[in-house]
N, CA, C and O atoms as a GROMACS GRO file, in nm:
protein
  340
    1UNK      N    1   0.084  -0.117   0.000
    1UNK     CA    2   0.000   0.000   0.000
    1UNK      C    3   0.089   0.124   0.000
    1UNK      O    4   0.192   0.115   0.067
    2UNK      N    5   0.072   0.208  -0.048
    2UNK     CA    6   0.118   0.327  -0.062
    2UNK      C    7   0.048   0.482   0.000
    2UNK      O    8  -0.074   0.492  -0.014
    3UNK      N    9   0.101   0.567   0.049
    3UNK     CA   10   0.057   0.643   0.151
    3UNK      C   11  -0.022   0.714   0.086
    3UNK      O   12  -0.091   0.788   0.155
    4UNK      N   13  -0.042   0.720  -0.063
    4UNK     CA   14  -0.162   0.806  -0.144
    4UNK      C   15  -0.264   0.752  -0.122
    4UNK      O   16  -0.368   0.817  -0.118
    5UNK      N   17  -0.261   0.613  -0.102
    5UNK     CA   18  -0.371   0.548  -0.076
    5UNK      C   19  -0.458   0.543   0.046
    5UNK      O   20  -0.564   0.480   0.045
    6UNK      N   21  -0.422   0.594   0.129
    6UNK     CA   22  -0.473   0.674   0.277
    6UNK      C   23  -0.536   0.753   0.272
    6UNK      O   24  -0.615   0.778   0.363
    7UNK      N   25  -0.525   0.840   0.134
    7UNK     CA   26  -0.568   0.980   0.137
    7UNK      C   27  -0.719   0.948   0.108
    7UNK      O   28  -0.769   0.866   0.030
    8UNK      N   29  -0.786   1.053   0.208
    8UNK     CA   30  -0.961   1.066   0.152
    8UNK      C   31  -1.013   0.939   0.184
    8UNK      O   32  -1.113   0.892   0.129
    9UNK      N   33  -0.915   0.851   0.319
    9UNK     CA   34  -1.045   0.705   0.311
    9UNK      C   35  -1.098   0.741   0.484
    9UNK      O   36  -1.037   0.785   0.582
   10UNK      N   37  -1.224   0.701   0.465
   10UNK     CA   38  -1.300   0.759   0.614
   10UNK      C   39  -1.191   0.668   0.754
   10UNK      O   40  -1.125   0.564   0.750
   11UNK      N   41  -1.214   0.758   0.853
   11UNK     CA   42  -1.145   0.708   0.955
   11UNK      C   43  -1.266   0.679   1.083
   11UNK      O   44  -1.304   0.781   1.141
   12UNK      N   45  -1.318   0.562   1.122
   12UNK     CA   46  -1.391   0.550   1.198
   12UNK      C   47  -1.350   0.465   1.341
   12UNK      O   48  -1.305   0.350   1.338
   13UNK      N   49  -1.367   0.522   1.433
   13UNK     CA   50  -1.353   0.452   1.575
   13UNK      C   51  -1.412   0.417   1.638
   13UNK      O   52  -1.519   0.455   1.687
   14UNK      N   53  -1.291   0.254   1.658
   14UNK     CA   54  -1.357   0.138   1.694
   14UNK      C   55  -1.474   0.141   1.834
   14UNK      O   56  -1.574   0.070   1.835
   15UNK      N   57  -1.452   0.199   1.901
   15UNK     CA   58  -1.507   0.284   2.083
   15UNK      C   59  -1.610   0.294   2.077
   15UNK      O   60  -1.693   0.246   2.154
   16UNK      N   61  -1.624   0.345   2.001
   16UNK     CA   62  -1.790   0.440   1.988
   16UNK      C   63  -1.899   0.445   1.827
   16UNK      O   64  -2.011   0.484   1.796
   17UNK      N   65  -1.786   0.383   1.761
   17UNK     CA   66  -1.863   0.383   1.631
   17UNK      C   67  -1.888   0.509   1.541
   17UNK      O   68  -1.979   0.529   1.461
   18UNK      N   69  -1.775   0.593   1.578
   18UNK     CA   70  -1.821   0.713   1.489
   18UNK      C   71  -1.719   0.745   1.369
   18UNK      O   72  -1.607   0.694   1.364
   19UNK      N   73  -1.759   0.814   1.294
   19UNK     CA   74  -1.673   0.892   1.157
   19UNK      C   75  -1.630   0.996   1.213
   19UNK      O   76  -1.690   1.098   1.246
   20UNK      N   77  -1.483   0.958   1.227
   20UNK     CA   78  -1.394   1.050   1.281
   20UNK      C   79  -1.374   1.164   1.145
   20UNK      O   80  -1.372   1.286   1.163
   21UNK      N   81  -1.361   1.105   1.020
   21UNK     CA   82  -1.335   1.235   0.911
   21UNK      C   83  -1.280   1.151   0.816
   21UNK      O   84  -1.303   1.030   0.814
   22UNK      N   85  -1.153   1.254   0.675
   22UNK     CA   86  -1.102   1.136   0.624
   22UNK      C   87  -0.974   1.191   0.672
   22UNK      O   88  -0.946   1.283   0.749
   23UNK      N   89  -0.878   1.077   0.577
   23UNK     CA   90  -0.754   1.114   0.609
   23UNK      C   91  -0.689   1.211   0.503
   23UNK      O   92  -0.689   1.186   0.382
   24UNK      N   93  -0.633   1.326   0.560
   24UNK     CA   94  -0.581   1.450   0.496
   24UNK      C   95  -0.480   1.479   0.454
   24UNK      O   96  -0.456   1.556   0.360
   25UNK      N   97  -0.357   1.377   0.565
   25UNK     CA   98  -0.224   1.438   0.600
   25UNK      C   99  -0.208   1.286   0.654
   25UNK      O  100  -0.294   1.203   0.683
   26UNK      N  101  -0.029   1.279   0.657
   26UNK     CA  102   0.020   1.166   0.739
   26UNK      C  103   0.144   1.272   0.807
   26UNK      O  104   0.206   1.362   0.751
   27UNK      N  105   0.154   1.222   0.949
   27UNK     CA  106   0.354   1.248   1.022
   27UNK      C  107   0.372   1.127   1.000
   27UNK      O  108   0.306   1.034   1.046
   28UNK      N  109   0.510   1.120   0.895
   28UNK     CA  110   0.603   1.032   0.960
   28UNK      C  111   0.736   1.072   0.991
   28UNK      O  112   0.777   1.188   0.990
   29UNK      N  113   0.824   0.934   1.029
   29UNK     CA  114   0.958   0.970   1.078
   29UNK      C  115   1.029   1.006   0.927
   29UNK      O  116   0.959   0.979   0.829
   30UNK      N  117   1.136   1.052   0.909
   30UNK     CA  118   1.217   1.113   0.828
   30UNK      C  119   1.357   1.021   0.784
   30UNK      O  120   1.414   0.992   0.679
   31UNK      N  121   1.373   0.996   0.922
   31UNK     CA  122   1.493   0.858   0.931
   31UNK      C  123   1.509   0.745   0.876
   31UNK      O  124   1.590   0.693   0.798
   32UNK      N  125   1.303   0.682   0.997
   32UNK     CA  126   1.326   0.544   0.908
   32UNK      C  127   1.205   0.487   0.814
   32UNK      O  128   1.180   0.368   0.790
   33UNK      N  129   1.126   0.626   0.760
   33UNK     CA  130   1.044   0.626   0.702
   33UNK      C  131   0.909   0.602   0.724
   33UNK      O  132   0.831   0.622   0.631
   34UNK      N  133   0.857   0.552   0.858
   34UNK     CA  134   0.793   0.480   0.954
   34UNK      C  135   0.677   0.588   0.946
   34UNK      O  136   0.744   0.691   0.957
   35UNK      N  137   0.545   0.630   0.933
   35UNK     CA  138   0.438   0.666   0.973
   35UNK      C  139   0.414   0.668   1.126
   35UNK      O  140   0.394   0.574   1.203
   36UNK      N  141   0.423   0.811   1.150
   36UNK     CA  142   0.382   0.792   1.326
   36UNK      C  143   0.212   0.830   1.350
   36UNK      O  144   0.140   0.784   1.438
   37UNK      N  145   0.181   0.913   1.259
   37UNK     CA  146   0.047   0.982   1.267
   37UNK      C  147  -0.045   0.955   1.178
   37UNK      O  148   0.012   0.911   1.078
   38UNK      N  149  -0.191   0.961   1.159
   38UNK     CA  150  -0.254   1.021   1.101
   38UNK      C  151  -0.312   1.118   1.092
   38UNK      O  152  -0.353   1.129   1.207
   39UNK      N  153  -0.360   1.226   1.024
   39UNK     CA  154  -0.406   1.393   1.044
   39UNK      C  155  -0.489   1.321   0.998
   39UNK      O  156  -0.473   1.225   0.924
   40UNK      N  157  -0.642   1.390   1.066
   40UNK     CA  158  -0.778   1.440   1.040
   40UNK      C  159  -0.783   1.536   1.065
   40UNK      O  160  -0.701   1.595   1.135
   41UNK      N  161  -0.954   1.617   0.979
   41UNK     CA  162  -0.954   1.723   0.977
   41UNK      C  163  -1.102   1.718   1.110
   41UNK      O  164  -1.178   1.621   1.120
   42UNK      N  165  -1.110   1.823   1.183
   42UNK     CA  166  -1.213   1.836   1.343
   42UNK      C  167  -1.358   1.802   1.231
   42UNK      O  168  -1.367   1.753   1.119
   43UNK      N  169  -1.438   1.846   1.309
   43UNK     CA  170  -1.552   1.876   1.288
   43UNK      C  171  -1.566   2.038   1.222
   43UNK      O  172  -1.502   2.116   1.292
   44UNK      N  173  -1.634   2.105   1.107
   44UNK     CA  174  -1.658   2.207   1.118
   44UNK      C  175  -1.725   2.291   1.167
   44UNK      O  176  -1.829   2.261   1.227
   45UNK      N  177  -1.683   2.413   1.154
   45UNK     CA  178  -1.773   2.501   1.229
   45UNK      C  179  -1.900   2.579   1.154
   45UNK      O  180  -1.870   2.614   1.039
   46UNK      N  181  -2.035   2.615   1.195
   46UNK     CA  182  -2.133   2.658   1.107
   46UNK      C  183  -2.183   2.544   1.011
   46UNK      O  184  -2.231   2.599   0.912
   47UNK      N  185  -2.191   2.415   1.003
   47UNK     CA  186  -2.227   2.343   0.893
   47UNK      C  187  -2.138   2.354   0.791
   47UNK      O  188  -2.173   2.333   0.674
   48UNK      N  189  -2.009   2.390   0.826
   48UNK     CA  190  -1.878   2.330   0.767
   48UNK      C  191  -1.845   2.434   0.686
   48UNK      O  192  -1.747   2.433   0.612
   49UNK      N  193  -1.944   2.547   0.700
   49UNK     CA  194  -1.906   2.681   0.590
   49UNK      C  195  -1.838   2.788   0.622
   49UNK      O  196  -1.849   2.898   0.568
   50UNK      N  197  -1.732   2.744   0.753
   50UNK     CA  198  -1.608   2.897   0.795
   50UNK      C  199  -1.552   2.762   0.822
   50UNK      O  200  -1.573   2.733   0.939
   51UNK      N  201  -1.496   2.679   0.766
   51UNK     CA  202  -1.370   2.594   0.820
   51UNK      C  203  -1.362   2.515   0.948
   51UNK      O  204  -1.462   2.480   1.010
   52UNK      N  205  -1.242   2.490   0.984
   52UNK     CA  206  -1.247   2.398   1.101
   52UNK      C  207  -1.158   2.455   1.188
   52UNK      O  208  -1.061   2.512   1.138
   53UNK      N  209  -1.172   2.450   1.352
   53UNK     CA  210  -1.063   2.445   1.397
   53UNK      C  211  -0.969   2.413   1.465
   53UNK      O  212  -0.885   2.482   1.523
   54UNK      N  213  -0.996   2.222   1.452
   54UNK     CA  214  -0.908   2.138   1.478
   54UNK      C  215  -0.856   2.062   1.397
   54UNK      O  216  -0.919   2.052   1.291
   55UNK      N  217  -0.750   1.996   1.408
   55UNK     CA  218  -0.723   1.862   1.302
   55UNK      C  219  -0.710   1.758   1.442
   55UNK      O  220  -0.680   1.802   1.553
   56UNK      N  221  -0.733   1.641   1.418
   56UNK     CA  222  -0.677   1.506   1.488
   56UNK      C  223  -0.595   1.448   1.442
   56UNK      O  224  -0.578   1.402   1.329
   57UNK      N  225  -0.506   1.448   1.580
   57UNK     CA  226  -0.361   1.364   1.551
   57UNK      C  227  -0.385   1.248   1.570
   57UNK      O  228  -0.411   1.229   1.688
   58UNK      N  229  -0.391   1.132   1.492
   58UNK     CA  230  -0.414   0.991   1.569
   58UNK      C  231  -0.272   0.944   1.553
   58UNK      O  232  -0.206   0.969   1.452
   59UNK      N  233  -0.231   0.877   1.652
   59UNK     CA  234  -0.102   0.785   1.675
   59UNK      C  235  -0.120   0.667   1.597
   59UNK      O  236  -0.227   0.606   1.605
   60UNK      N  237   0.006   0.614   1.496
   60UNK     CA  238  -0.044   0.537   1.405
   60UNK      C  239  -0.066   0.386   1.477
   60UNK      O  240  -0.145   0.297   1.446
   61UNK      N  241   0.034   0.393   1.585
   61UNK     CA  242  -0.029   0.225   1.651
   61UNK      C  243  -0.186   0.180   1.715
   61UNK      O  244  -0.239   0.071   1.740
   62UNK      N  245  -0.231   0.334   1.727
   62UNK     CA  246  -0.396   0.296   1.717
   62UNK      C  247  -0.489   0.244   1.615
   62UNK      O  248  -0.610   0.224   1.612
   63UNK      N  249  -0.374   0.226   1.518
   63UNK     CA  250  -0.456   0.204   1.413
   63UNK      C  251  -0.515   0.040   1.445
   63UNK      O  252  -0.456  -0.014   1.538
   64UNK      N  253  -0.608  -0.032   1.387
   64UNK     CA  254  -0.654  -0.131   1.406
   64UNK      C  255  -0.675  -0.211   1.241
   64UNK      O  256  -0.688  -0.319   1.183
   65UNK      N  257  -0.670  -0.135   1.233
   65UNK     CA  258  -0.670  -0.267   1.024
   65UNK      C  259  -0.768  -0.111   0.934
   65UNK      O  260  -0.845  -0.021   0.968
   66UNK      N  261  -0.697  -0.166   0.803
   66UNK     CA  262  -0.700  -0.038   0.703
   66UNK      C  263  -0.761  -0.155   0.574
   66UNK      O  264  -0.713  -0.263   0.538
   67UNK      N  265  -0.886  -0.080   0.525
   67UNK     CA  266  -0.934  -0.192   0.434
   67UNK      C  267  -0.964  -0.104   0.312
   67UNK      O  268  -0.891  -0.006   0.329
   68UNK      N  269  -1.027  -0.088   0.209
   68UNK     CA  270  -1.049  -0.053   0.083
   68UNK      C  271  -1.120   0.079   0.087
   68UNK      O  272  -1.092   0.169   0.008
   69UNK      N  273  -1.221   0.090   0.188
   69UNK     CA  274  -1.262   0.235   0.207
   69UNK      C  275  -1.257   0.316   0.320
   69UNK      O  276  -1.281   0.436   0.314
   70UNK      N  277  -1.222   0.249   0.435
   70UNK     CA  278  -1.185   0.299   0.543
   70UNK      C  279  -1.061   0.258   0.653
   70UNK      O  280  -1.007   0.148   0.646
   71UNK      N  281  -1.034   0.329   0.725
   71UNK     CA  282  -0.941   0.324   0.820
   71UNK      C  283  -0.969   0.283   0.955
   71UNK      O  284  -1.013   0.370   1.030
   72UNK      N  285  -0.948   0.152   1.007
   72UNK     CA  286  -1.038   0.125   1.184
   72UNK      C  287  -0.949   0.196   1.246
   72UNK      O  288  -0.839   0.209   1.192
   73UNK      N  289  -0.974   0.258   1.371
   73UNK     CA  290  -0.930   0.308   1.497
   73UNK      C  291  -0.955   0.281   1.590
   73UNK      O  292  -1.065   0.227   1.608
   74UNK      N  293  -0.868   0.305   1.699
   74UNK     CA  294  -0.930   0.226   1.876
   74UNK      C  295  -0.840   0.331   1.952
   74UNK      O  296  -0.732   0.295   1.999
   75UNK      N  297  -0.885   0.461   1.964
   75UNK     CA  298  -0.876   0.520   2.033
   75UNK      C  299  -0.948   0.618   2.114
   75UNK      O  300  -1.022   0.678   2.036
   76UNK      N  301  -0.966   0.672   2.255
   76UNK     CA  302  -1.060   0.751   2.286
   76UNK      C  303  -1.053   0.909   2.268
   76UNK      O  304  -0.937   0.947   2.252
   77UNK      N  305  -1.131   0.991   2.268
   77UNK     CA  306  -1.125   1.131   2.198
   77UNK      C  307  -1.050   1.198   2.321
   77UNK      O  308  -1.030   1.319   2.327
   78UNK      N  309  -1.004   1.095   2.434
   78UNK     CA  310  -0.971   1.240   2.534
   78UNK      C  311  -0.821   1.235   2.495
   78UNK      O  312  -0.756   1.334   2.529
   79UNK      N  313  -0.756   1.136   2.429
   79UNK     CA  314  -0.627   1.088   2.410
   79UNK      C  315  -0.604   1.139   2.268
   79UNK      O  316  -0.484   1.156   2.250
   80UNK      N  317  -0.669   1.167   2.172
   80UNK     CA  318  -0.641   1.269   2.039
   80UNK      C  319  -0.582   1.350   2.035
   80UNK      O  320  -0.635   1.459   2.053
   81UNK      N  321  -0.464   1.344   2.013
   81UNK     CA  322  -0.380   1.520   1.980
   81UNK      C  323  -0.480   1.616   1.930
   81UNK      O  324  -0.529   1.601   1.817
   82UNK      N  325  -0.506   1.694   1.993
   82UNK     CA  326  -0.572   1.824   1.896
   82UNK      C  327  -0.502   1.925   1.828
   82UNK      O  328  -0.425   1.972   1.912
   83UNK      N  329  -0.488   1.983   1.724
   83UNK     CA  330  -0.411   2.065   1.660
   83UNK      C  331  -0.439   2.190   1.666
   83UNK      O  332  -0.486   2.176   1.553
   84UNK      N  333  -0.456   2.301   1.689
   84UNK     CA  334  -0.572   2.401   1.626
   84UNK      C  335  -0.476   2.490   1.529
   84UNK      O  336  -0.365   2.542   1.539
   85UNK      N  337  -0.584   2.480   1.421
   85UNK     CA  338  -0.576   2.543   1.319
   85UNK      C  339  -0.484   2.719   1.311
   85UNK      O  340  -0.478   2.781   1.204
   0.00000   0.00000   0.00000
């Protein structure tokens, strides 16, 4: 798989069952090439028509299995990096 292929697939968590967003952005390491993150974009603000102003950092070992249209997660929202915009 290739990291383009991440891009734009829904990210939903495993916890609670919700659509976290898609995926926007990746951190990885530089060194050993390794993916540490995934970026999502928050929730918007107004019905999504002035932007957002968070992104979610998810840690990539939360990840739980990555399939054809989406991304599983198992993490809780109090443990989310928040970014602000």
């Amino acid at each position: 798989m290739r990291v383009c292929d991440l891009h734009n697939k829904q990210v939903i968590n495993t916890c609670d069952c919700k659509i976290l967003g898609c995926v926007i952005d990746i951190d990885f390491d530089e060194c050993s090439g390794c993916i540490k993150a995934l970026i999502v974009p928050g929730p918007g603000r107004l019905c999504g028509l002035f932007g957002r102003d968070i992104e979610y950092i998810i840690p990539f070992p939360c990840v739980r299995g990555i399939g054809p249209d989406a991304v599983l997660v198992e993490v809780s929202l109090e443990k989310i990096t928040h970014k602000c915009i």
